[in-house]
gemmi code that builds the backbone of each chain (N, CA, C; Angstrom):
import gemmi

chains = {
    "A": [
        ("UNK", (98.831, 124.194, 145.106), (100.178, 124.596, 145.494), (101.213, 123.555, 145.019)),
        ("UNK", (100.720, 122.292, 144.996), (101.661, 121.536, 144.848), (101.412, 120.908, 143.427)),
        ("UNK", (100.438, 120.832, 142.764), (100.094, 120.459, 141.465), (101.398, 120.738, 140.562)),
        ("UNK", (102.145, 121.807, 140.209), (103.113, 122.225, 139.550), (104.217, 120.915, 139.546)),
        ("UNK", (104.410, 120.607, 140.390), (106.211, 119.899, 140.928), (105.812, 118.790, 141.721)),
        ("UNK", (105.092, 117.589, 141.309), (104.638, 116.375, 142.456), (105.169, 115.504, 141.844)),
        ("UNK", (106.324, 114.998, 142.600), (107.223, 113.776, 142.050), (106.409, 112.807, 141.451)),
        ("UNK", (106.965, 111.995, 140.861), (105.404, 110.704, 140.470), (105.671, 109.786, 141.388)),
        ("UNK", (106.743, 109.327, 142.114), (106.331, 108.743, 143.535), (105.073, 109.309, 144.134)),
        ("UNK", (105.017, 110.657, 144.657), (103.980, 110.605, 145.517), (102.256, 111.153, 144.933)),
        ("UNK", (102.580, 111.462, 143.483), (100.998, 111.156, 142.501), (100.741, 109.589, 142.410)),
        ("UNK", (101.589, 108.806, 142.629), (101.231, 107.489, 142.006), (100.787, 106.880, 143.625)),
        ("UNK", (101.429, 107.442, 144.693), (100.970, 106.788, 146.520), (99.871, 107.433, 146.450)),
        ("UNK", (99.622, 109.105, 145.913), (97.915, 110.120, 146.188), (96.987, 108.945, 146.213)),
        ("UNK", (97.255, 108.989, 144.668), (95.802, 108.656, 143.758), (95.672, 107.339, 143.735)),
        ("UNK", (96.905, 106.084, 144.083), (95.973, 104.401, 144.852), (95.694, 104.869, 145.665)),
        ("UNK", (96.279, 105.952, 146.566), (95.286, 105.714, 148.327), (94.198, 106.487, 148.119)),
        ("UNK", (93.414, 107.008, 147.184), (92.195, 107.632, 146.682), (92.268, 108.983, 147.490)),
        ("UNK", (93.310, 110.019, 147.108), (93.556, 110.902, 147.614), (94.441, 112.064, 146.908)),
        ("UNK", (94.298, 113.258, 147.349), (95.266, 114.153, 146.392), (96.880, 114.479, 147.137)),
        ("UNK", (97.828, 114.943, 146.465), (98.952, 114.688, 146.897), (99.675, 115.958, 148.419)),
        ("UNK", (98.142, 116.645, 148.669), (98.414, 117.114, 150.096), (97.673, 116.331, 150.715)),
        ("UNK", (96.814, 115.942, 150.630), (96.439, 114.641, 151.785), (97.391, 113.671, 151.563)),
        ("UNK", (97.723, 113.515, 150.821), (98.823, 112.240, 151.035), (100.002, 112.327, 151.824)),
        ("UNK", (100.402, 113.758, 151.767), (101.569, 114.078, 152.263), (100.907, 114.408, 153.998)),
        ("UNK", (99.978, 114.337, 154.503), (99.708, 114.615, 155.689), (100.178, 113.621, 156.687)),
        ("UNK", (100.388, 112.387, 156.353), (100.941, 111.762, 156.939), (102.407, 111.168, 156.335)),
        ("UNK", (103.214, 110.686, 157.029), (104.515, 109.826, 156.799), (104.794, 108.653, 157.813)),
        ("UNK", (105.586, 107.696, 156.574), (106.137, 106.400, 157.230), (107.363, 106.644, 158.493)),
        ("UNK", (106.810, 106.143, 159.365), (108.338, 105.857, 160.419), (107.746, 104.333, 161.188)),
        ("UNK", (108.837, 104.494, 162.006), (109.361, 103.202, 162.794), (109.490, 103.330, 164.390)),
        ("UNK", (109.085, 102.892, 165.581), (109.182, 103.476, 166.479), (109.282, 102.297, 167.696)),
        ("UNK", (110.337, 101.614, 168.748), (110.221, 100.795, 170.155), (110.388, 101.453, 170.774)),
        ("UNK", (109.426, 100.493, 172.009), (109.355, 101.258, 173.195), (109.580, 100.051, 174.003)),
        ("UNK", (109.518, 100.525, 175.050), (110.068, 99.508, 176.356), (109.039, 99.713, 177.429)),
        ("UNK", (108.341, 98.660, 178.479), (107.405, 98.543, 179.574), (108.354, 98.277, 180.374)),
        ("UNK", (109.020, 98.804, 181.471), (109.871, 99.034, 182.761), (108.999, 99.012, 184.028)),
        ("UNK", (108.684, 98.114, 184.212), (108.110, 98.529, 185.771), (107.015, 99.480, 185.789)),
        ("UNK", (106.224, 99.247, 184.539), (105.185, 100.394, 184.370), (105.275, 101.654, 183.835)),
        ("UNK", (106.475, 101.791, 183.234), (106.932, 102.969, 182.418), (107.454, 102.906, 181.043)),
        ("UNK", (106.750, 103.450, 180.279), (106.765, 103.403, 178.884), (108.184, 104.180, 178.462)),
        ("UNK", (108.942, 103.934, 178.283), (109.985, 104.322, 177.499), (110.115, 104.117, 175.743)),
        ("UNK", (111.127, 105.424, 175.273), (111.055, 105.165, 173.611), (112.466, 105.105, 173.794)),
        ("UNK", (112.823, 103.505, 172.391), (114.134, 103.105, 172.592), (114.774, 103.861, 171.261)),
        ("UNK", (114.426, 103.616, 170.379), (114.463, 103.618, 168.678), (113.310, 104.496, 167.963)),
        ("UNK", (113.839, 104.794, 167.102), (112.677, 105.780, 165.645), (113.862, 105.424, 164.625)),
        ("UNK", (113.253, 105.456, 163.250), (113.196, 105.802, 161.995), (112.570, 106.029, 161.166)),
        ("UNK", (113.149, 106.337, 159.677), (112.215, 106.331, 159.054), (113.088, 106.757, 157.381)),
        ("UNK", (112.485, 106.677, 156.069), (113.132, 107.047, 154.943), (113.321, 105.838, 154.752)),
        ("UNK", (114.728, 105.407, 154.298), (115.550, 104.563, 154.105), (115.769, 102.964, 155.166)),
        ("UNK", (115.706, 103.777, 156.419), (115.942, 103.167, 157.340), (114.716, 102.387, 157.510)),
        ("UNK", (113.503, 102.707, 156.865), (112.213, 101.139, 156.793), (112.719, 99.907, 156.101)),
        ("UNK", (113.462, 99.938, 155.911), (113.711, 99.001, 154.295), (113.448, 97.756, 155.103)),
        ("UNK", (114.203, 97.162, 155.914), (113.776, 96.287, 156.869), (112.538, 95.752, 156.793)),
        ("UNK", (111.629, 96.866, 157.038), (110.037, 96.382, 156.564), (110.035, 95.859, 155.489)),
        ("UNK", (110.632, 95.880, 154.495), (110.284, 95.649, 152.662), (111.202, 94.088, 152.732)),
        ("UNK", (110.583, 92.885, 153.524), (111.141, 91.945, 152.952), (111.302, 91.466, 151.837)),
        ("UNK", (110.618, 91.647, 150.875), (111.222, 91.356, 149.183), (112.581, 92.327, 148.876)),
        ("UNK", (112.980, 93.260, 149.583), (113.972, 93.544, 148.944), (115.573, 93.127, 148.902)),
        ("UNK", (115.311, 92.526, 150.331), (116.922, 91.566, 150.817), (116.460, 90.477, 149.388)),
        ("UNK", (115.745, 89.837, 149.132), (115.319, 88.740, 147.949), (115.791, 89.543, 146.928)),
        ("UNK", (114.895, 90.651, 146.681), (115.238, 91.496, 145.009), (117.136, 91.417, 144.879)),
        ("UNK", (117.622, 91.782, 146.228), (119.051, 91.891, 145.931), (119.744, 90.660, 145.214)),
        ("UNK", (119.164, 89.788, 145.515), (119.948, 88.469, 145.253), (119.220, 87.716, 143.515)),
        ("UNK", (118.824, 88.532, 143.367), (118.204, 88.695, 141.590), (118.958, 88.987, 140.761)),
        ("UNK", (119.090, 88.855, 139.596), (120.617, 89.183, 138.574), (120.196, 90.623, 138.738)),
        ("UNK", (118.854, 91.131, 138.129), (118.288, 92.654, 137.707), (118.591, 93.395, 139.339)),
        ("UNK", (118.037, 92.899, 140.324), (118.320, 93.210, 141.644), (116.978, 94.353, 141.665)),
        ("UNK", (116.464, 95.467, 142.716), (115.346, 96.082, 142.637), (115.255, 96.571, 141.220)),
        ("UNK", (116.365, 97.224, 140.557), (115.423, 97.416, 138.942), (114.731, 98.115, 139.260)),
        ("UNK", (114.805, 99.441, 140.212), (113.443, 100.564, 139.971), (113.776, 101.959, 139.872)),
        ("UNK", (115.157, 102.285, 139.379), (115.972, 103.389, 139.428), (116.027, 103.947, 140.864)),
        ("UNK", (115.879, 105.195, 140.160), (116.202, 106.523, 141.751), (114.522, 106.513, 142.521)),
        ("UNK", (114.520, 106.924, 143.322), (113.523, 107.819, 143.943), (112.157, 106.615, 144.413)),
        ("UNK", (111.319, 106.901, 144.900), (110.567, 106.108, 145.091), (109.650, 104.793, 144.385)),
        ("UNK", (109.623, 104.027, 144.905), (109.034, 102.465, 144.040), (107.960, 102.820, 143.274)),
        ("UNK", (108.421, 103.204, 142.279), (107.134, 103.540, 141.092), (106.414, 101.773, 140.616)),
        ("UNK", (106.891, 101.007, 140.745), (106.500, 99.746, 140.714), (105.041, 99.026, 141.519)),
        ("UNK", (105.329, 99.557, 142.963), (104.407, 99.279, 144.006), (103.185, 98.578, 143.618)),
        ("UNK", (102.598, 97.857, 144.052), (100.818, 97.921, 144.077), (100.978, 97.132, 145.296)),
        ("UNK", (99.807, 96.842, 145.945), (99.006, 96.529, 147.060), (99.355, 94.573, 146.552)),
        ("UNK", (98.966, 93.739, 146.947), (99.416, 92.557, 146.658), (98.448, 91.729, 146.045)),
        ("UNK", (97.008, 92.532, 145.651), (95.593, 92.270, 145.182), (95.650, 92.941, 143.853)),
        ("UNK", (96.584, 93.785, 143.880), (96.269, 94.662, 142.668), (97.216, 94.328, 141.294)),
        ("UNK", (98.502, 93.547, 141.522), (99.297, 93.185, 140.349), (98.420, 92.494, 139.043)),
    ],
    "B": [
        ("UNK", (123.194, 88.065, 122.145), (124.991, 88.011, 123.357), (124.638, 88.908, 124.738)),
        ("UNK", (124.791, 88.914, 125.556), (125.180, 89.550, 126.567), (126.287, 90.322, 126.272)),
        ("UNK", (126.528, 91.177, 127.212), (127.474, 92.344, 127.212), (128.005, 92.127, 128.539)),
        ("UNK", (127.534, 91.456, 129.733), (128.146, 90.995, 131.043), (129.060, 90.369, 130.803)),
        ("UNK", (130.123, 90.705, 132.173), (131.255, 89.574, 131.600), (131.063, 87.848, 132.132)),
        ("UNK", (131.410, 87.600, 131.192), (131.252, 86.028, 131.241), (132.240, 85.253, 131.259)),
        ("UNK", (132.671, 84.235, 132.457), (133.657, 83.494, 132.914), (133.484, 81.864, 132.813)),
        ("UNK", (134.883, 81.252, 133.126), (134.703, 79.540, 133.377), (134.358, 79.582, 134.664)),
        ("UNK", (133.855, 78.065, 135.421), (133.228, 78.129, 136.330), (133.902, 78.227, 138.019)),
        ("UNK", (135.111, 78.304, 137.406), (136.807, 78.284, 138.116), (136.694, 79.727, 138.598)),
        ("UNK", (136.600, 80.718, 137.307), (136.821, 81.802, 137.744), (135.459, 82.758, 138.434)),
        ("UNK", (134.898, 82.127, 138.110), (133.511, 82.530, 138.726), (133.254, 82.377, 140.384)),
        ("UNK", (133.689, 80.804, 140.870), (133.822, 80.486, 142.357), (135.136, 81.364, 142.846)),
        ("UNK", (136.145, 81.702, 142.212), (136.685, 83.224, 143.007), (136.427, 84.592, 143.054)),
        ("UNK", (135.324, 84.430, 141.904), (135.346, 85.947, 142.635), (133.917, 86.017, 143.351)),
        ("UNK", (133.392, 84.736, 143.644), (131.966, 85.028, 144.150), (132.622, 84.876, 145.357)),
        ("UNK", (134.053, 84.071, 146.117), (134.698, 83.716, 147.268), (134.922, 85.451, 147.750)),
        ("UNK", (135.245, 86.403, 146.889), (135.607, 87.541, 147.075), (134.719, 88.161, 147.635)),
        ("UNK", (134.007, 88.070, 146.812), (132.294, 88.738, 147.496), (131.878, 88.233, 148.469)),
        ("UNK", (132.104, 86.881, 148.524), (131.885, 86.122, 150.504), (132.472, 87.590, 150.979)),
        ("UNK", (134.085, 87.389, 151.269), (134.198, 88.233, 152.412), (134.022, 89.315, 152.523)),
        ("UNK", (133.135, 90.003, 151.922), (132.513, 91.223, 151.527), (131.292, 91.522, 152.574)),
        ("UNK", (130.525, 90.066, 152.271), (129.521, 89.986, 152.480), (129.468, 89.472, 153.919)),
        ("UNK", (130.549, 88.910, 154.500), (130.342, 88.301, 156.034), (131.457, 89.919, 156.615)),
        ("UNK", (131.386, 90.683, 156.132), (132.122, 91.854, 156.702), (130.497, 92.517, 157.529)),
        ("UNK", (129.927, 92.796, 156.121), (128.724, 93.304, 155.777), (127.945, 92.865, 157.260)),
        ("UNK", (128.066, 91.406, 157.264), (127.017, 90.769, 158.149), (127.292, 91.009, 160.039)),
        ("UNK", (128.816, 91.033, 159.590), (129.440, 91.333, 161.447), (129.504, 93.200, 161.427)),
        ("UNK", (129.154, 94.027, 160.481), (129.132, 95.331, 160.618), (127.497, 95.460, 161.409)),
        ("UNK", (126.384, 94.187, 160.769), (125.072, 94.787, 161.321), (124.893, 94.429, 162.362)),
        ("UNK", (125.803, 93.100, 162.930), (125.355, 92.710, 164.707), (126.084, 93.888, 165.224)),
        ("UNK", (126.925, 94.727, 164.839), (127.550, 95.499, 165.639), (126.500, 96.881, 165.760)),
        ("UNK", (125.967, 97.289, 164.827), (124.462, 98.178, 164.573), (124.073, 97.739, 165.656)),
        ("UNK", (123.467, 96.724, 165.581), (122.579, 96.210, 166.302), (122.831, 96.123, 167.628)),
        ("UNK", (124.052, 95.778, 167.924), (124.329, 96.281, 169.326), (124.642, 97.650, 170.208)),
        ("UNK", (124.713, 98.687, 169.091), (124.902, 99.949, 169.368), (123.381, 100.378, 169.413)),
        ("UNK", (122.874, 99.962, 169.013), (121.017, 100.637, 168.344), (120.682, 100.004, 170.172)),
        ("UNK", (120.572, 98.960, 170.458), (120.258, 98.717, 171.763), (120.624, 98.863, 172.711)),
        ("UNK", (121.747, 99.745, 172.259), (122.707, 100.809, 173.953), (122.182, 102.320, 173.850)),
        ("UNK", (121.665, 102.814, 172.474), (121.126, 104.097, 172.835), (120.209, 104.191, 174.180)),
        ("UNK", (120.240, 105.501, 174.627), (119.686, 105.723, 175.635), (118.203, 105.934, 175.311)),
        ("UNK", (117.629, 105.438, 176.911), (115.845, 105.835, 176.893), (115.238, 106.929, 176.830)),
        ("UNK", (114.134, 107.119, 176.735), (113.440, 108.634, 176.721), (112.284, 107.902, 177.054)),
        ("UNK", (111.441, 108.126, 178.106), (110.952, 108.374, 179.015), (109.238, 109.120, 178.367)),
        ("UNK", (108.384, 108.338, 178.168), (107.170, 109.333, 177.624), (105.913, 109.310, 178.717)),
        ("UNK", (105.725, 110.533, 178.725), (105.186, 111.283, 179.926), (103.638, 111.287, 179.555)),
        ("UNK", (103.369, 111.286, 178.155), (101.759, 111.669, 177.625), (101.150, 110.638, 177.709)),
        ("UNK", (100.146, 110.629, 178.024), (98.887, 109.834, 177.911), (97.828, 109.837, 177.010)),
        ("UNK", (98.514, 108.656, 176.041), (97.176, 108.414, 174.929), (96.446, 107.474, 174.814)),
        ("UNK", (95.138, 107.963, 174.195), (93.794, 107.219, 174.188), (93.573, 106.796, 173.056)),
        ("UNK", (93.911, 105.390, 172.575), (93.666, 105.051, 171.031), (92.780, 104.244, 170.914)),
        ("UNK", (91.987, 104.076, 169.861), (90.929, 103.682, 169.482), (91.235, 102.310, 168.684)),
        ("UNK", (91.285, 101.772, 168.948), (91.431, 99.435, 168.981), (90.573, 98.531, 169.447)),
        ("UNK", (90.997, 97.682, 167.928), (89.910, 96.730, 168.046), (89.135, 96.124, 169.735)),
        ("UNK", (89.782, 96.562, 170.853), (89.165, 96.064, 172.285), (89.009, 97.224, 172.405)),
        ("UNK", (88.562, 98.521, 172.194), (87.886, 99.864, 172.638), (89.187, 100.453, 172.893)),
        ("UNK", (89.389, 102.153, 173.810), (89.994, 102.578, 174.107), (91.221, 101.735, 174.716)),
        ("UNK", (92.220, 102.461, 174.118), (93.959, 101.691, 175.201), (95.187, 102.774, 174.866)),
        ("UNK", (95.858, 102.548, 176.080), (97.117, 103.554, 176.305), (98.027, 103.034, 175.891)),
        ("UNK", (98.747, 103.681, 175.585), (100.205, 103.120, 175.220), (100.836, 101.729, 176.029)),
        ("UNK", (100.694, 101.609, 176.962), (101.181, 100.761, 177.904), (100.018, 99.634, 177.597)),
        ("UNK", (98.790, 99.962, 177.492), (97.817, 98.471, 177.081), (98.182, 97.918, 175.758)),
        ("UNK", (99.071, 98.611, 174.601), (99.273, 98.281, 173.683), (100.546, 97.318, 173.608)),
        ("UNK", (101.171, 97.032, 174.998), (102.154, 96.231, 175.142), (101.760, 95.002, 174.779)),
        ("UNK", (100.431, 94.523, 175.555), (99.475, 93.464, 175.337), (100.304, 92.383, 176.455)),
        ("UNK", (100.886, 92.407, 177.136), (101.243, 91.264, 177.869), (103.152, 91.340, 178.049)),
        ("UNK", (103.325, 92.002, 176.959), (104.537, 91.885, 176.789), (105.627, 92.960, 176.867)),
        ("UNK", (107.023, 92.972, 177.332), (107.467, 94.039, 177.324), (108.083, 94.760, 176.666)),
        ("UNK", (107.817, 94.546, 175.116), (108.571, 95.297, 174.165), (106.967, 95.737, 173.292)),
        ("UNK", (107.262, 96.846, 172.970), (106.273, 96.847, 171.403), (107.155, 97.978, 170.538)),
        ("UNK", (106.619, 97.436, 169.161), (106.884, 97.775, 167.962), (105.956, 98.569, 167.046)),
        ("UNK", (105.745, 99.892, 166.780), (105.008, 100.631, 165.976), (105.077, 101.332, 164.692)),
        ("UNK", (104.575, 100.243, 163.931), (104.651, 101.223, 162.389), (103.600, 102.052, 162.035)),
        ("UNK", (104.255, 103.358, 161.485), (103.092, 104.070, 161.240), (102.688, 104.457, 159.980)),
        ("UNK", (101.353, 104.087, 159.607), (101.251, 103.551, 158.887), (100.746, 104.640, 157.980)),
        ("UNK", (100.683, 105.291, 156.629), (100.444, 106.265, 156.049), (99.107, 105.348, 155.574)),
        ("UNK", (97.773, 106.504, 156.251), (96.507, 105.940, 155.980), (96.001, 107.230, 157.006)),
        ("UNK", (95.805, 107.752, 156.080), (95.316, 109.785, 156.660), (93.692, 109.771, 156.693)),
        ("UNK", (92.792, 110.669, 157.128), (91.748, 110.224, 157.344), (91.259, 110.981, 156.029)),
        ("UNK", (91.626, 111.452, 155.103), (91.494, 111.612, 153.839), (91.238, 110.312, 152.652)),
        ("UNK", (92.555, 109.175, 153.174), (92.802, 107.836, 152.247), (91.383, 107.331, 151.811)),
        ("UNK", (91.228, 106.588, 150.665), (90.253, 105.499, 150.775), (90.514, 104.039, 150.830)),
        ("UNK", (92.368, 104.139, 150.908), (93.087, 102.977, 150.820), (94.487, 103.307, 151.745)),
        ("UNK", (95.225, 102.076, 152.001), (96.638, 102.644, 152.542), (97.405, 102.510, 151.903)),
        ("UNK", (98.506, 103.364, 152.083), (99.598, 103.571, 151.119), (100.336, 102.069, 150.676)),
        ("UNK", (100.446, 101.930, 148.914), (100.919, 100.952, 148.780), (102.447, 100.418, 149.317)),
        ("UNK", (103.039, 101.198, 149.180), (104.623, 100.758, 150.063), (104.438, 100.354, 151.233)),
        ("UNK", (103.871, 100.956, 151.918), (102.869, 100.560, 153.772), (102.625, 99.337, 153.628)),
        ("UNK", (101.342, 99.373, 153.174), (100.690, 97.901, 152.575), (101.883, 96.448, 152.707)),
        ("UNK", (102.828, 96.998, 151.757), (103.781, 96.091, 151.212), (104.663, 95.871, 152.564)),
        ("UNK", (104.903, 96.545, 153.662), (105.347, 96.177, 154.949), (104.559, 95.433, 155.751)),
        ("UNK", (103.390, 95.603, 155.510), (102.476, 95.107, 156.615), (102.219, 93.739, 155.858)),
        ("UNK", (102.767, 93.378, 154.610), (102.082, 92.142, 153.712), (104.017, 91.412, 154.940)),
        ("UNK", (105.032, 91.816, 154.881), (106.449, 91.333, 155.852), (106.020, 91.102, 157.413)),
        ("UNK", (105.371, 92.157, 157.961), (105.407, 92.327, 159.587), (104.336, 90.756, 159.810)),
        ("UNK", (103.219, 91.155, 158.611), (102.001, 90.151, 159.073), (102.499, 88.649, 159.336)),
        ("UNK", (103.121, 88.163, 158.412), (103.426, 86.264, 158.452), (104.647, 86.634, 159.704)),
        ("UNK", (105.691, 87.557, 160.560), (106.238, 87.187, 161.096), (106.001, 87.379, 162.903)),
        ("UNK", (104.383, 87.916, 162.915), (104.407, 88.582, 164.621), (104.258, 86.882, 164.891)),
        ("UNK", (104.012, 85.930, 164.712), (104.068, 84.768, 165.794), (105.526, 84.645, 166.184)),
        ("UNK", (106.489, 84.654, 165.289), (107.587, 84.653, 165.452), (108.422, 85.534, 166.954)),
        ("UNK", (107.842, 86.985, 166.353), (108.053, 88.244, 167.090), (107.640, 87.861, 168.964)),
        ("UNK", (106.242, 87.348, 168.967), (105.778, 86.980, 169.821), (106.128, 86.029, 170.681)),
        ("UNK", (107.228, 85.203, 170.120), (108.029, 84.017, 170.700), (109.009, 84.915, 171.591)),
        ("UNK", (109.538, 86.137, 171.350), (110.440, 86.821, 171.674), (110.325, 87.984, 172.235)),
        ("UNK", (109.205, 88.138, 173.031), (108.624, 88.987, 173.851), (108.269, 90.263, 172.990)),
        ("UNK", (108.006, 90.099, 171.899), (107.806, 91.305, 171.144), (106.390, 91.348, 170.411)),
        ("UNK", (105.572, 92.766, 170.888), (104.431, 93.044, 170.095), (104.620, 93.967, 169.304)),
        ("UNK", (103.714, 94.012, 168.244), (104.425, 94.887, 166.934), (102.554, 95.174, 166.476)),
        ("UNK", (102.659, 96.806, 166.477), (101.432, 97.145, 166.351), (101.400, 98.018, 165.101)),
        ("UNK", (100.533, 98.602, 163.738), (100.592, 99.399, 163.063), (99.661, 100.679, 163.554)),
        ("UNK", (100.291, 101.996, 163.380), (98.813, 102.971, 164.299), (99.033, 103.922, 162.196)),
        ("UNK", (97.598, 104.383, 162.662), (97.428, 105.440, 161.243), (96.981, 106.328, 161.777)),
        ("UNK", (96.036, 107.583, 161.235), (95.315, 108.310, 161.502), (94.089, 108.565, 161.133)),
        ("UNK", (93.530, 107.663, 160.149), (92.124, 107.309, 159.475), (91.476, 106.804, 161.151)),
        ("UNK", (89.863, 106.989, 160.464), (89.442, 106.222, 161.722), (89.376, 105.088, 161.793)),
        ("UNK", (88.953, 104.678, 162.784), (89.458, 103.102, 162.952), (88.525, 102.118, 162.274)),
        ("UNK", (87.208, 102.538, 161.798), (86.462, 101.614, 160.541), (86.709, 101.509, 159.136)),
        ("UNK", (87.653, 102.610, 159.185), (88.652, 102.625, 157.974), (89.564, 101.296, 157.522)),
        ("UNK", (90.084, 101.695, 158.820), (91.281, 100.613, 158.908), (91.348, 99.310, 158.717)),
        ("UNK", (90.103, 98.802, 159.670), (89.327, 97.617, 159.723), (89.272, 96.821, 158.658)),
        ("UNK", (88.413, 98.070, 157.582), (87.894, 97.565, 156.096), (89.029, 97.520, 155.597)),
        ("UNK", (90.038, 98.057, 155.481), (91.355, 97.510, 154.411), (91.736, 96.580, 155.138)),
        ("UNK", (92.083, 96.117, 156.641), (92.985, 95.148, 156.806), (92.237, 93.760, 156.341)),
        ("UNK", (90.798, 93.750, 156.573), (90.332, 92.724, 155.981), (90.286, 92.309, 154.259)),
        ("UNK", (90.343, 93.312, 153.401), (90.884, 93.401, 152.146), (91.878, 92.312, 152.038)),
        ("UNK", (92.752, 93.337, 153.143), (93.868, 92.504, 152.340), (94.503, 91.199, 153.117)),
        ("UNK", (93.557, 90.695, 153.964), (94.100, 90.086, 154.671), (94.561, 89.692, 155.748)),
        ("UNK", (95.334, 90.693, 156.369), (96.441, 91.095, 157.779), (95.389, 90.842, 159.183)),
        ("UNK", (96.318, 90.395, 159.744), (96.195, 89.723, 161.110), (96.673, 90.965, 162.440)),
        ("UNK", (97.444, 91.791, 161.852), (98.298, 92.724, 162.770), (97.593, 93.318, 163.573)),
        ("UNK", (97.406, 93.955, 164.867), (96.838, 95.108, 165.195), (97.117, 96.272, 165.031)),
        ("UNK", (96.209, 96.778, 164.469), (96.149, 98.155, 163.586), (95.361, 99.313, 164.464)),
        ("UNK", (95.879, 100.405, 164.668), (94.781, 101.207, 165.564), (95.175, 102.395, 165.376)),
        ("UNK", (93.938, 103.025, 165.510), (93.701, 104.935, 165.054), (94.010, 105.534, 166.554)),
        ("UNK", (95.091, 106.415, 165.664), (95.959, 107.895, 166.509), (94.650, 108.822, 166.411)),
        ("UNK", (93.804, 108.693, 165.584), (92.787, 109.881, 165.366), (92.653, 110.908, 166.043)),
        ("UNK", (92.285, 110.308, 167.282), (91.911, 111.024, 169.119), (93.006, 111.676, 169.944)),
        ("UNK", (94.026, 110.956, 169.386), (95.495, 112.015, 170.213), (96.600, 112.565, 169.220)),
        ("UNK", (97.183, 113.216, 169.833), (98.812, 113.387, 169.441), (99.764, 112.919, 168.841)),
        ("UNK", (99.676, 111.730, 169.369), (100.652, 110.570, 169.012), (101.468, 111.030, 167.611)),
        ("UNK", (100.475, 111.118, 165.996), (100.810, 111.389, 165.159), (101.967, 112.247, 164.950)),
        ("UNK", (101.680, 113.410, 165.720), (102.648, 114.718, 165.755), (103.663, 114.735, 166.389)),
        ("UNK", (103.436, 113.893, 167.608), (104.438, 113.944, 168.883), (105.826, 112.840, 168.309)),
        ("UNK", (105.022, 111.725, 167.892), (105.536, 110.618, 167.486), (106.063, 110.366, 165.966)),
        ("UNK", (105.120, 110.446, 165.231), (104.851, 110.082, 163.625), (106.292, 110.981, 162.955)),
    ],
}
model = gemmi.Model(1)
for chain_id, residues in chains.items():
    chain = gemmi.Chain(chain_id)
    for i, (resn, *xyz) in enumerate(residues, 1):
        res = gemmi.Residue()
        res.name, res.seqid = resn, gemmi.SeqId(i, " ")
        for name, pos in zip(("N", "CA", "C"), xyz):
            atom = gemmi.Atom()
            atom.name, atom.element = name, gemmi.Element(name[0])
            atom.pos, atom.b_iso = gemmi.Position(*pos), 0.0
            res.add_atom(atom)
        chain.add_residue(res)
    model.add_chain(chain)
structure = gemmi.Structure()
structure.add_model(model)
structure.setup_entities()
């Protein structure tokens, strides 16, 4: 179904995570606090998309680079795991 | 040659002065985020989940670990993966060197996936990571939450 039209962001996340691009898509990145109150779990915050970037400490760094991220539009076609460069 | 424009070193310290106040605008716009992000209101979770971590079964509330904040990334690692997603990865290579930090500040910061949890195990030791990592496998969480 999806073979036709699979961005190469998410052929290039499939196939390192040794997977095809509907299993890949079965799950997604988000962000989520919670709060312990007196024994009650509360949710403070969610995100997710854009709003991870936070997680990606090299990229506040990449900014301050002449080139800066340097990875066009759409998802980090660049990526590898930190074993794999 | 370059094609950038290129200045004396005169004119260069004004307009990087320019970009200062650009940039300390920038910086008093995110404490103000930041103080709005921590006035949203609570929501209140009613379900009871059973996740599968490195100390056996734990609820949401055991995942506090002592403390009264926690933090959950979720982590794209499907029980399909044979690896976790490299962008993931590349967060958890940020979260990992800073939970002592986090931990100074009443904050636990956990990653959950949906692989099973010997999955997980074997990559975090791969690559390293110290974090606690634990499988949604057994509940909801994914759907309710993710």
């Amino acid at each position: 179904m999806l073979e036709a039209g699979v961005p190469p962001g998410i052929e290039h996340g499939a196939s390192s995570s040794g997977t095809d691009a509907t299993g890949y898509l079965t799950q997604g990145p988000g962000f989520s606090a919670f709060v312990l109150d007196d024994g009650v779990v509360y949710q403070t915050y969610a995100t997710g998309a854009r709003g991870l970037e936070f997680l990606m400490g090299y990229y506040p760094i990449l900014d301050r680079a002449p080139k800066g991220r340097d990875e066009g539009d759409g998802a980090q076609p660049w990526i590898r795991r930190h074993d794999e460069y | 040659m370059t094609d950038h424009q290129v200045v004396n070193r005169d004119e260069w310290a004004a307009a990087r002065e320019d970009l200062l106040a650009r940039e300390k605008e920038h910086t008093r716009m995110g404490d103000e985020l930041a103080r709005q992000r921590r006035e949203l209101p609570w929501v209140r979770v009613e379900k009871e989940y059973g996740f599968d971590t490195d100390d056996g079964t734990q609820t949401l509330a055991d995942l506090f670990d002592g403390r009264s904040q926690l933090l959950v990334y979720h982590f794209m690692f499907g029980p399909s993966y044979q690896a976790g997603c490299p962008t993931c990865s590349s967060m958890a290579d940020t979260v990992d060197g800073a939970l002592p930090h986090l931990h100074a500040r009443d904050v636990t910061m956990t990653f959950v996936s949906q692989a099973p949890l010997q999955k997980l195990q074997a990559y975090k030791r791969r690559m390293g990571w110290k974090m606690p990592w634990i499988s949604s496998a057994e509940t909801d969480f994914h759907f309710d939450l993710g």
